[in-house]
C-alpha positions as CSV (number, residue, x, y, z in Angstrom):
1,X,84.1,81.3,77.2
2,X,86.0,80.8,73.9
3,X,84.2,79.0,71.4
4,X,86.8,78.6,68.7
5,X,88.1,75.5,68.1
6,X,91.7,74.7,69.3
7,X,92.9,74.1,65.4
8,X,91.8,77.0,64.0
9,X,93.4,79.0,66.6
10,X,96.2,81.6,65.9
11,X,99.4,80.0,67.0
12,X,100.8,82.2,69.7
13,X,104.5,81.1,69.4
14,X,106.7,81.2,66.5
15,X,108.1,77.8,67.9
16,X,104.6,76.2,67.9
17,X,103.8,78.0,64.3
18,X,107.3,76.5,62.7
19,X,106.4,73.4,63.8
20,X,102.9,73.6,62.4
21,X,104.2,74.7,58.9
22,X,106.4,71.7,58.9
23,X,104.3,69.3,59.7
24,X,101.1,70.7,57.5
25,X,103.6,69.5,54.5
26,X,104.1,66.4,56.2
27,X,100.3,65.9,57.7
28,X,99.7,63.3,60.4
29,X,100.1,59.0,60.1
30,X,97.2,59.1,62.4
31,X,96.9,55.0,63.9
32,X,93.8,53.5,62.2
33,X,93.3,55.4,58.8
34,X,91.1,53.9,57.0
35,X,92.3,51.6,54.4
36,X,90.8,52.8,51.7
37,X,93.8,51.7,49.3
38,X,94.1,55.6,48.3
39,X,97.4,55.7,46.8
40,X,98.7,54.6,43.4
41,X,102.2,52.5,43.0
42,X,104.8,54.5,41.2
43,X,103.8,52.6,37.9
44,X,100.4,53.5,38.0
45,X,98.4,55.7,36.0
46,X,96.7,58.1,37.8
47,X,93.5,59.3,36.7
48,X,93.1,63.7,37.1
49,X,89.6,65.1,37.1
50,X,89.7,69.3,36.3
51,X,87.0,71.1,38.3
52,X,87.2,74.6,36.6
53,X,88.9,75.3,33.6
54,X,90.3,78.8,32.8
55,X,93.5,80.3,32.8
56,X,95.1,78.9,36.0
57,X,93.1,75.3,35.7
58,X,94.6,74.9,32.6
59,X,97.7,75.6,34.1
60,X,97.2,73.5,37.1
61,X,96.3,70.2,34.9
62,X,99.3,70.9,32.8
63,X,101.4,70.7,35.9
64,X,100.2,67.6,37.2
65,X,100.3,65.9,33.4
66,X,104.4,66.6,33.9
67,X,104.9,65.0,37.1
68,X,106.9,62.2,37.5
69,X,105.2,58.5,36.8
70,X,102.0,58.4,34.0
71,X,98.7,60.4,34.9
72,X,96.1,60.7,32.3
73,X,93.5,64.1,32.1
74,X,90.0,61.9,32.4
75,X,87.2,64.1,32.7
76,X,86.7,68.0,33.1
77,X,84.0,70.3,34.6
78,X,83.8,73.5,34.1
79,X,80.3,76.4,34.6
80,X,81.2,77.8,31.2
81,X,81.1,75.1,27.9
82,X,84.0,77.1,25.9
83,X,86.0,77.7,28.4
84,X,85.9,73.5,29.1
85,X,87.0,73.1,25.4
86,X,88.8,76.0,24.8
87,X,91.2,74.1,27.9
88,X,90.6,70.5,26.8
89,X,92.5,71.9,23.0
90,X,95.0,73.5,24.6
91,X,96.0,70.8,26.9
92,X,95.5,68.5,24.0
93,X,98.1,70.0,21.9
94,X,100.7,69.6,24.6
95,X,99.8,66.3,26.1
96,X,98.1,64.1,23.3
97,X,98.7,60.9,24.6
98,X,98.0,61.7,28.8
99,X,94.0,63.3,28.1
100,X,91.2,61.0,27.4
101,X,88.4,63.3,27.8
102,X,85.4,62.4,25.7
103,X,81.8,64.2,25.3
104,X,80.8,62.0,28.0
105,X,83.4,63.4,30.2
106,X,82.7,66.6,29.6
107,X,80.3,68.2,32.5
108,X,78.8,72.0,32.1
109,X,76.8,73.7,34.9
110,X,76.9,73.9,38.9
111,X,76.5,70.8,39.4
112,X,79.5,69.3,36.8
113,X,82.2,69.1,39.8
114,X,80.0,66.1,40.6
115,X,79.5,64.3,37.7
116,X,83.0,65.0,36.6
117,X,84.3,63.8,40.1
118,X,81.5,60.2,39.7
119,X,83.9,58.8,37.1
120,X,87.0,59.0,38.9
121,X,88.4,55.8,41.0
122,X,88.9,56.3,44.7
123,X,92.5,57.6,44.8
124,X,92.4,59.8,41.8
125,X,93.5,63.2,42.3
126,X,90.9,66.6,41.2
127,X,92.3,69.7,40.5
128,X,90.3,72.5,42.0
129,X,90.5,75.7,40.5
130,X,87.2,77.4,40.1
131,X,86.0,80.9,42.0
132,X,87.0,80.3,45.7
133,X,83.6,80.5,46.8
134,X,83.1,77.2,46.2
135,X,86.0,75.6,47.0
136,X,84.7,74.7,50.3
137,X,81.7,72.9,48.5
138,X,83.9,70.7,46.1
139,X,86.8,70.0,48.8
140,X,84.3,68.4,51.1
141,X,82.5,66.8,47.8
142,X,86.3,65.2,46.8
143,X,87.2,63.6,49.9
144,X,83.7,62.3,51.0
145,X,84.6,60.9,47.3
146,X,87.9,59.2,48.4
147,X,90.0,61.5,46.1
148,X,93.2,63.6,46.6
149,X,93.2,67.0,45.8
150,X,95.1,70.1,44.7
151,X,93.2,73.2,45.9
152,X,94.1,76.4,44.1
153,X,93.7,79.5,46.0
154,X,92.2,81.3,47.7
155,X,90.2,78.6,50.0
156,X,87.0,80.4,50.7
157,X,85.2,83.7,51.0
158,X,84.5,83.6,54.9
159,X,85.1,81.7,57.8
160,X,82.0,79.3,58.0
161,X,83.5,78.1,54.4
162,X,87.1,78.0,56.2
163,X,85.7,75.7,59.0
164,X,84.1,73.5,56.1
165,X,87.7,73.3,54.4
166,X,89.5,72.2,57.7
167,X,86.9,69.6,58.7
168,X,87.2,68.2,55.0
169,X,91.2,68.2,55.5
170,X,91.0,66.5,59.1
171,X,88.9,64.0,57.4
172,X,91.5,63.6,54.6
173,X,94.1,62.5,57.4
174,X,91.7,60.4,58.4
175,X,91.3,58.6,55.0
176,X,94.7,58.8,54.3
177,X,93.9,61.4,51.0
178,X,96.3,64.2,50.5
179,X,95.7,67.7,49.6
180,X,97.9,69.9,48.4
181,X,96.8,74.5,48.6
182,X,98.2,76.4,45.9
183,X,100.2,78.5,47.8
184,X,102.9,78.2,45.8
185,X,105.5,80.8,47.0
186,X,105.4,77.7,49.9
187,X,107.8,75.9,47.6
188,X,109.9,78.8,45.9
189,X,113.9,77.6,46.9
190,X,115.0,80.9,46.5
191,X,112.0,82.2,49.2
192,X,112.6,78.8,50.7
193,X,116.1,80.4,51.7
194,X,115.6,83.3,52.2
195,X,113.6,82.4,55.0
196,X,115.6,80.3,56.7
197,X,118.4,82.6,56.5
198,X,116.1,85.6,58.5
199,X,114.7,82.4,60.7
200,X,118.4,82.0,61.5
201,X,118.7,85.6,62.6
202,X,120.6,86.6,59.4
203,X,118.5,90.1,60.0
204,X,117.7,89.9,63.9
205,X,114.2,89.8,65.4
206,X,111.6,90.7,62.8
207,X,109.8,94.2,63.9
208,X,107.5,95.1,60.9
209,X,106.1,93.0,57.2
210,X,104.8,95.2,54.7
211,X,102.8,92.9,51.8
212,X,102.3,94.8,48.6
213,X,100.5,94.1,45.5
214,X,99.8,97.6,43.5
215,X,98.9,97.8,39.8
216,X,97.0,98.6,37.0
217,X,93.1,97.9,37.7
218,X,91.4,94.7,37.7
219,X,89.4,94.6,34.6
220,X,85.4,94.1,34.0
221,X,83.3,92.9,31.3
222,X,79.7,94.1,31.0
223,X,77.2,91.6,30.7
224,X,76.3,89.9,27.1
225,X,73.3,90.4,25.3
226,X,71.5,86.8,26.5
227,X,73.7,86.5,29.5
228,X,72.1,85.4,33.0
229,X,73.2,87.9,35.8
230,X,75.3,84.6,37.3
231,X,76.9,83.6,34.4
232,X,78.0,86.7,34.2
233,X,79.4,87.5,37.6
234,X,80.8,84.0,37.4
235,X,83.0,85.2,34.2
236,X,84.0,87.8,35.9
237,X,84.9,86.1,39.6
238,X,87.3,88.7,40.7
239,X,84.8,91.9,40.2
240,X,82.5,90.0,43.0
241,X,83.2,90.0,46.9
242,X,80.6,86.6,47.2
243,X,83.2,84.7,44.9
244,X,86.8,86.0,45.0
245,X,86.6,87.5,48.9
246,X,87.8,90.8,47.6
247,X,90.9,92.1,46.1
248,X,93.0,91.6,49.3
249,X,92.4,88.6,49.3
250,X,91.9,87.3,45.9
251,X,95.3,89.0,44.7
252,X,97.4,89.7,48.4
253,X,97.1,86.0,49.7
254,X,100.2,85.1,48.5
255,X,102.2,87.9,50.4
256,X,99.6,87.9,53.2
257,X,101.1,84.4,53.6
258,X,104.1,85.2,53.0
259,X,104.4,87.6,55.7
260,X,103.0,85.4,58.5
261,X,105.5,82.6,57.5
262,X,108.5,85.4,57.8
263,X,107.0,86.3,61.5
264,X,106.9,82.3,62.3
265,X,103.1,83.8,63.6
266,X,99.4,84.0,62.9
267,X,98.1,87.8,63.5
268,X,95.5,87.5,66.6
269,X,94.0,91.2,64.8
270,X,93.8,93.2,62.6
271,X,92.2,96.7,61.5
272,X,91.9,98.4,58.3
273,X,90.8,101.3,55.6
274,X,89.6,100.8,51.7
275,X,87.0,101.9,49.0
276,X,86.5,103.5,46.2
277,X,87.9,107.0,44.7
278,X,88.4,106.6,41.2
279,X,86.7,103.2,40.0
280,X,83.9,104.1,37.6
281,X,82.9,100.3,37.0
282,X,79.8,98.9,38.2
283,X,81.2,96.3,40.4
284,X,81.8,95.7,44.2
285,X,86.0,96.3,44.3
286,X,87.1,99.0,46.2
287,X,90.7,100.1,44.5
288,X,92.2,100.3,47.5
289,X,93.2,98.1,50.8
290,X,94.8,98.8,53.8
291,X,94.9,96.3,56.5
292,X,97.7,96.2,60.1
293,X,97.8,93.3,61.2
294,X,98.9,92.6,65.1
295,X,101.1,89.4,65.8
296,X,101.0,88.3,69.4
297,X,103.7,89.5,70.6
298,X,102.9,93.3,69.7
299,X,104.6,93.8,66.6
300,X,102.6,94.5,63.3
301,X,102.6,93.7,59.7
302,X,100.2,95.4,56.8
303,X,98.8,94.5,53.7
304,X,98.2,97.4,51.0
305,X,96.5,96.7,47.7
306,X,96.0,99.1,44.9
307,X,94.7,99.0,40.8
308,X,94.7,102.2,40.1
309,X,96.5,103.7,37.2
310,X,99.4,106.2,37.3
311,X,100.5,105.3,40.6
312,X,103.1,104.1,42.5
313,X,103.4,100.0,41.7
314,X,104.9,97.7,43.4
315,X,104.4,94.1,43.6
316,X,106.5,91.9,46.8
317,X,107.0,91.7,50.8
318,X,109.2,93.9,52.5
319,X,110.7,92.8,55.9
320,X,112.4,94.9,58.9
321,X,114.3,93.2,61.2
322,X,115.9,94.9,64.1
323,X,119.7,94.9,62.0
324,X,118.7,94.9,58.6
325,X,116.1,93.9,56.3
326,X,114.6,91.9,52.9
327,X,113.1,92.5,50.0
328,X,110.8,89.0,49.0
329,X,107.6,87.2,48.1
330,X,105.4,87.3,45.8
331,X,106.3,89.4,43.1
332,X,110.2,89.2,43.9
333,X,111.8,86.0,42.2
334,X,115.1,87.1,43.3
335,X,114.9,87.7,47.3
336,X,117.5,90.2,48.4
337,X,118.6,90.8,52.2
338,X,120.5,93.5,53.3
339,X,122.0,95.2,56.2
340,X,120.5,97.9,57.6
341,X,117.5,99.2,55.8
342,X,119.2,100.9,52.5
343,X,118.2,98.2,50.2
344,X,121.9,99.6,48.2
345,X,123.9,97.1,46.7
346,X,126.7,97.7,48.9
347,X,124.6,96.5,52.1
348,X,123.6,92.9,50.3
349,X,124.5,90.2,52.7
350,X,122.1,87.3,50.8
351,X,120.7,86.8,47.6
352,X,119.7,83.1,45.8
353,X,122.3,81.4,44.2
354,X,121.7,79.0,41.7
355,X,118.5,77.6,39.2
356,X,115.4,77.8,41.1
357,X,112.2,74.8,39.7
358,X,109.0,76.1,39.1
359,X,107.3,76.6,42.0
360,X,104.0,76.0,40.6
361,X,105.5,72.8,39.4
362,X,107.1,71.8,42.8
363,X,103.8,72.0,44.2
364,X,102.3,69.0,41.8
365,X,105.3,67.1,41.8
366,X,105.2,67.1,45.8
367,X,101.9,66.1,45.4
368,X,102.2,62.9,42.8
369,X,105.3,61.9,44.8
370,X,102.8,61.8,48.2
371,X,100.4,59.9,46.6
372,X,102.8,57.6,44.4
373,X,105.0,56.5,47.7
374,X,102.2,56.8,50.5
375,X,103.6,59.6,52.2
376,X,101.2,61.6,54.7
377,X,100.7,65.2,52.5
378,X,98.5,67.6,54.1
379,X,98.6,71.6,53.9
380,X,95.1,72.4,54.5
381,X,95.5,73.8,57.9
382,X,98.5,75.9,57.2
383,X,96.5,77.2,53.4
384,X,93.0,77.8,55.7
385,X,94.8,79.8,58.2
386,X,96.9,82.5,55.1
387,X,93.6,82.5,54.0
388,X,91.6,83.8,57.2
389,X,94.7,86.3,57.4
390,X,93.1,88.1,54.3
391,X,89.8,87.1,55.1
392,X,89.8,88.6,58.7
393,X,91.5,91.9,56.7
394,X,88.7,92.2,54.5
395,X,86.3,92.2,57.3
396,X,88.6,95.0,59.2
397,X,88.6,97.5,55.6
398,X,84.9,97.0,54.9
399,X,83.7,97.6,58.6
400,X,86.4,100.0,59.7
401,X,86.2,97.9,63.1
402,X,89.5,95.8,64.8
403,X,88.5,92.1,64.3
404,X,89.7,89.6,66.5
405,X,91.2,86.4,65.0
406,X,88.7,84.2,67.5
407,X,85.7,86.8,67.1
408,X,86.2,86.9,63.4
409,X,86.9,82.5,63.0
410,X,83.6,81.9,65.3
411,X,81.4,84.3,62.7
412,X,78.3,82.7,61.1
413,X,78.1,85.2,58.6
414,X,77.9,83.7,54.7
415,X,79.2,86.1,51.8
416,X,76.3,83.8,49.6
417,X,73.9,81.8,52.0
418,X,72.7,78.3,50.4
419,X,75.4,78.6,47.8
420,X,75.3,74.4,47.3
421,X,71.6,75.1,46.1
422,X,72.4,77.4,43.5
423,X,71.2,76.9,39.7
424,X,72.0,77.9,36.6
425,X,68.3,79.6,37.0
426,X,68.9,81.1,39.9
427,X,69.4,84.9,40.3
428,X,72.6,85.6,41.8
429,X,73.3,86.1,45.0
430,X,73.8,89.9,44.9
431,X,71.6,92.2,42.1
432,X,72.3,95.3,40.5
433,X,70.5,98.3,41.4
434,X,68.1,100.4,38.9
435,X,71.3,101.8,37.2
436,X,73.4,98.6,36.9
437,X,75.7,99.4,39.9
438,X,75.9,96.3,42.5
439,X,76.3,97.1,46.2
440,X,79.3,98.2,47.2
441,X,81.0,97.6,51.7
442,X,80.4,100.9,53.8
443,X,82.7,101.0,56.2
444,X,81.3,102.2,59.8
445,X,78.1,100.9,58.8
446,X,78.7,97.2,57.0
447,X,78.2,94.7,59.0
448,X,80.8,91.5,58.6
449,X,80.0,89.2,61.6
């Protein structure tokens, strides 16, 4: 008996999955929302909470400061106090007049997302952008809140906090919030087109995706003399399989998603190979990935991740169709299609013409426009579903088993159990061994579900 909610079901048509992507954007005008007056008139100043502020927050809240109509930065959260201020100057410099952010706006520690989020008015928007494993945690938190969101990826670790996120965006239909994934190769034009032209059979049926992402190696900081065991996994999120769900999918989402969009398909399974030959640090990251994927109608598409040095890089999707193919994603601002498969010059038969936006702008300004005008904005599903792509291909590469799409989405298993009770106190949720090194997946004998 399948157990596995309809929803979060692979769609098994590329008809069915086109119509799913286009209406994720749009969401649902389900009869009876609540009125909960969530949206701001175009003349309004909306009010931005930041819920994790490094590198990409900062980026994030600058984004959403330069959309159309006024916003103002009102309060900011972050686990780390100089990363919170080391942000809140930075953003100040560039946007004096929009951030009003106070001492008493200012929230450190596990618990800030709440604090920061208790000062908002119901139909603010929070920007959420700390390690993914907690994204579940402060996307439920934000709409039981009555606020819109922006959820940077990646969406959650494992599939119990995947179920949490598309509960909390089902309930943000209900309530009439918007959410917006920061999947932002979504809203490249020149991908955009690129698409549509292989949709439109510019390269016939699509036989095999290959997502890349292959570079240098991730990099680690040792702990700091006076520095918990937390804070300093926390610092470095993407060295940590319980916060960042692994280097496929911390740093292959984007062309994991971008390859399911080209197919018009969810995979229904997938198997896979990694570990470690030639990493020396002391973290969990095996330096390399290799996960095939199996669409329903047979035909396959892999992910391969590397951070190695000396190697082969490369950093993009490449697409086979049966009468040419396409070089795209991630990685590729400039998508190329050709025909045949010699990517030459000579065989070019589409490449983007004209100024593309910033996609990581488009994806705020959709957003503020959503709210502003009262237009149903919803990508939850479609974001949840890239992300249990790579989170199903992580399962495959550390148990060397074939995982199921249902087998893998109806899994109880918790990277970090009782994460939402977690302290600044408390020891972290994996410990180093005698010698510093922290456990490390054993395919054939880890066990993922």
């Amino acid at each position: 008996m399948n157990t596995v909610p309809s929803q979060v079901r692979p769609v098994t048509t590329r008809r069915d999955f086109l119509r799913t992507s286009a209406t994720a954007v749009a969401g649902t005008a389900l009869a009876g929302a609540a009125p909960f007056g969530v949206h701001a008139a175009g003349s309004d100043t909306i009010k931005i909470a930041l819920i994790g502020c490094g590198g990409r927050g900062t980026g994030a809240a600058a984004q959403a400061l330069s959309t159309a109509g006024p916003t103002k930065l009102w309060a900011m959260a972050d686990f780390f106090d100089y990363r919170l201020k080391g942000s809140l100057d930075q953003l100040k410099q560039r946007y004096a007049n929009q951030v009003d952010v106070p001492p008493d706006r200012q929230f450190i520690g596990l618990d800030a997302f709440k604090k920061a989020m208790a000062t908002l008015d119901k139909g603010s928007v929070v920007l959420l952008t700390t390690p993914p494993a907690f994204r579940p945690i402060h996307v439920e938190h934000a709409v039981n809140s009555g606020l819109h969101v922006f959820m940077e990826k990646s969406f959650a670790v494992d599939a119990p906090g995947i179920r949490r996120v598309l509960k909390a965006g089902e309930e943000a239909k209900r309530k009439n919030l918007k959410i917006a994934g920061g999947l932002m190769s979504r809203h490249s034009q020149p991908l955009e087109e690129a698409i549509e032209f292989i949709h439109g059979g510019g390269i016939g049926e699509v036989v095999t995706v290959w997502a890349y992402r292959m570079h240098g190696p991730v990099g680690f900081a040792p702990k700091t003399a006076g520095q918990t065991e937390l804070a300093h996994q926390i610092a470095n999120y993407s060295n940590y399989t319980w916060l960042n769900g692994s280097f496929l999918e911390d740093w292959l989402i984007h062309n994991i998603d971008v390859s399911c969009w080209v197919k018009g398909t969810w995979p229904v399974s997938v198997q896979g190979m990694g570990g470690r030959q030639v990493r020396t640090e002391p973290d969990q990251l095996f330096d390399h990935y290799f996960a095939e994927y199996t669409f329903p109608d047979g035909t396959r598409f892999a992910a391969q991740g590397r951070h190695l040095t000396n190697c082969y890089d490369f950093f993009g999707t490449i697409v086979q169709g049966a009468t040419g193919c396409a070089v795209l994603g991630e990685g590729q601002p400039k998508p190329r299609i050709f025909k045949g498969h010699n990517q030459t010059s000579a065989n070019m038969i589409w490449s983007f013409k004209g100024q593309a936006k910033d996609q990581y702008q488009v994806e705020h300004d959709l957003l503020f426009d959503a709210i502003r005008n009262d237009k149903p904005y919803n990508e939850t599903e479609r974001c949840c579903k890239s992300c249990f792509t790579a989170i199903m291909g992580r399962m495959a590469c550390e148990s060397g088993r074939t995982i199921t799409w249902d087998e893998a989405m109806a899994s109880n298993f918790e990277l970090a159990p009782g994460l939402e009770n977690l302290t600044e106190t408390s020891p972290a949720p994996v410990m180093p061994d005698a010698n510093g090194r922290y456990p490390i997946a054993m395919p054939g004998t880890t066990k993922v579900v």
